[in-house]
Every structure is written in C-alpha cells, then in structure tokens.
N, C-alpha and C positions, 0 to 999 in steps of 0.2 A: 617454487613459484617461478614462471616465466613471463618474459618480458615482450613487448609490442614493441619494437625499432623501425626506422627506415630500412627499407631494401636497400642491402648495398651490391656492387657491381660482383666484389668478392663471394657474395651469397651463390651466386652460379657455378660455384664449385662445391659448394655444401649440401645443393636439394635434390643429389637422385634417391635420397628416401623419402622423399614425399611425389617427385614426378614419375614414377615407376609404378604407379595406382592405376587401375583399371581406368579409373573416372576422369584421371585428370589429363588436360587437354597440354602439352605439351609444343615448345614454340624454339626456335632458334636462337642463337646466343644476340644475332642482333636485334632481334626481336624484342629482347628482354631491356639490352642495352638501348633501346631508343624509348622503351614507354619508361626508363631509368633517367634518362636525359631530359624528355620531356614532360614527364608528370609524377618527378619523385614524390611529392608529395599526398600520392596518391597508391601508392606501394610501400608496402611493410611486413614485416616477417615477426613470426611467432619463435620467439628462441628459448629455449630451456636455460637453467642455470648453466648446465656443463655445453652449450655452447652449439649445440645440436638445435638442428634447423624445425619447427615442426610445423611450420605450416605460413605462408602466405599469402597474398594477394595483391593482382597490380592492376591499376584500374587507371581509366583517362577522362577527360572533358571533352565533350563534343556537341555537334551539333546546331544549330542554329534560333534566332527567335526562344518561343516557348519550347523550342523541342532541345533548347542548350539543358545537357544532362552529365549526370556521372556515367560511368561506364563500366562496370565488372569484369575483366577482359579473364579476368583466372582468380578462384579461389582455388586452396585445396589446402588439407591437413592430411601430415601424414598418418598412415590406420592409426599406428598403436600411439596417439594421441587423439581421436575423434572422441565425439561425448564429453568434452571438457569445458564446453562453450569456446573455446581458441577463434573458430570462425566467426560466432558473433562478435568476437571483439575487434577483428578486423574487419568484419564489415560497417561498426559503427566508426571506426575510426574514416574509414574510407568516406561513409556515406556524411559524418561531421564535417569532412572537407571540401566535399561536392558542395554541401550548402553551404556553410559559412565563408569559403576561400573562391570555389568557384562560380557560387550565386544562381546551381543548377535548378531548375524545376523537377528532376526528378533522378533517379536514379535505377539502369538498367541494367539487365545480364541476360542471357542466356542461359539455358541447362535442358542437360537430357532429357526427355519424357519421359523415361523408362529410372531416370534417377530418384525416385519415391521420398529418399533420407532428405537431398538437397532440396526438391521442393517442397516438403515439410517444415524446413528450418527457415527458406526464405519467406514462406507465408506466416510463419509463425513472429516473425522480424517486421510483418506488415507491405512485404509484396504479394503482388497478385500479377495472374497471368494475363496480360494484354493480347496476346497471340502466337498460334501455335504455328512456328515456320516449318513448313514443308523442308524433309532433306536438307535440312545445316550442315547437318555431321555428316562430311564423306568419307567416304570410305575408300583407304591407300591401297593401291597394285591392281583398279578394277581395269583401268587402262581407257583407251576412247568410248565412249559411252556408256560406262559402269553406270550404275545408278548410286545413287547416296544411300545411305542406310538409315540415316536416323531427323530426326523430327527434333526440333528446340522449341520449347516454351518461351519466349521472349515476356519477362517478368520486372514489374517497373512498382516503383516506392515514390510517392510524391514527397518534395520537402517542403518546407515553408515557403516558398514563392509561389506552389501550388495551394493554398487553400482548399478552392474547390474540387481540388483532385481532377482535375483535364486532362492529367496524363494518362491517368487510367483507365478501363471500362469493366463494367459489370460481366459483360460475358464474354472474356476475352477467349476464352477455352472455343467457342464457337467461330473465332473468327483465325480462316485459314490462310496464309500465304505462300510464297513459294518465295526459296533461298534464293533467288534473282533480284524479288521485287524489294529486301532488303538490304541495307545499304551497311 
C-alpha cells in the first residue's frame, strides 16, 4: 500500500523515474523549489512502501475575482505504476485544497491533445475542455522562428464557489486560441 505525502525539497533527487516519460513535462530545480516555497500545500507525492517515488503533482492558486482557481502545473505517474488510480488521488487531494484552503472557483490544467489516456481520466474526474490553445507545447532546438508543435486542451472542474458552473462551457473543444492570448 502507498502513501500520499507532502512534496518534499529532497524528493528532487528521487523522481528521474517518473520525469523521464514521454509525457511528462519537465521543469528546473528552481522551478520546483519555488511552487515548494509557495504552495506546499498543494504538491504531494505518491510513494510506495519501500520508499520509491511513483508519482506526483504540484499545483498553485492564481488568478483573480471569479477567475481565482487551482492550478495543475504537473501531474505524472511513473509507467510501471499507471492504472492504479495514484493520479486520482492526487488530484483530489490537490483539487480538496483548491476549495476548502484556497476558496478557488475552479480548478485547471493543461494537457496534450494527442494525450487520449489523460484526457480520459480528467473528464472522467469531471473536467471538461474549456479551450483548445493553439501551440503551447514548443518545441526545443527550433531556434528563431521554429514553430510550436503541439496544441493544449485547457481543461477546468468547477468547485463549490461555482454552483452554476461559470467556469466552464459547453463547447469548449470549439473555441480556439493562440498560446499568446494565454496568460
């Protein structure tokens, strides 16, 4: 049986078996250290008994008015632990604390378009696609005027501050934008 903890600073030496996945999105050691400083409570790791990392998630509070949300900034489970539900239980822990700690209206992420499994599991969790961002995902060594490569689903879960679901919309898959006009 494994355990849901806090992300701790020391865990950045424990997860190239899980950030060495195709899918997962990959960030700098300060990176990690400042959403560590600023919103522990919103990062936590999947650990096994014998002490092996399998999978976490770090996420923030942002935004303003009705658009104040949780934030998804990185799932991921390493392979040979996927299918165990591990991600759903980090994202309810995350999405628990968005609403009751942070008081968010909704709760968002990104993901690849072409990710079929992830967006499966977060529509199945009760997100849906609000809008599909043109070229999120760039693409490293194209140099000055590479183009991007890939397209994000920007995908949002109302909490209880939403009710009426505001945050959401019906045909989000229709509505297009371009990785400038988001923030």
């Amino acid at each position: 049986m494994s355990i849901v903890r806090p992300f701790r600073a020391t865990d950045l030496f424990k997860f190239n078996n899980i950030n060495l996945d195709v899918w997962t999105e990959t960030y700098g050691i300060g990176f990690y250290l400042n959403y560590l400083s600023r919103w522990p409570d919103l990062c936590c790791v999947q650990e096994a008994p014998s002490g092996r990392m399998q999978g976490y998630v770090i996420g923030k509070a942002e935004g303003t008015g009705a658009e104040w949300h949780g934030h998804v900034t990185a799932l991921t489970v390493a392979p040979e632990y996927r299918r165990l539900s591990l991600g759903r239980k980090m994202m309810g822990l995350l999405e628990m604390v968005s609403d009751e700690i942070y008081k968010g209206f909704f709760v968002d992420l990104y993901v690849r378009c072409a990710n079929k499994v992830a967006i499966g599991m977060y529509e199945g969790l009760g997100y849906s696609v609000y809008r599909r961002v043109r070229e999120y995902y760039g693409s490293l060594g194209l140099g000055a005027g590479g183009r991007d490569e890939e397209d994000a689903f920007d995908m949002r879960k109302p909490l209880s501050r939403d009710p009426h679901r505001r945050s959401v919309r019906s045909n989000g898959r229709d509505v297009v934008v371009s990785a400038r006009e988001v923030s």
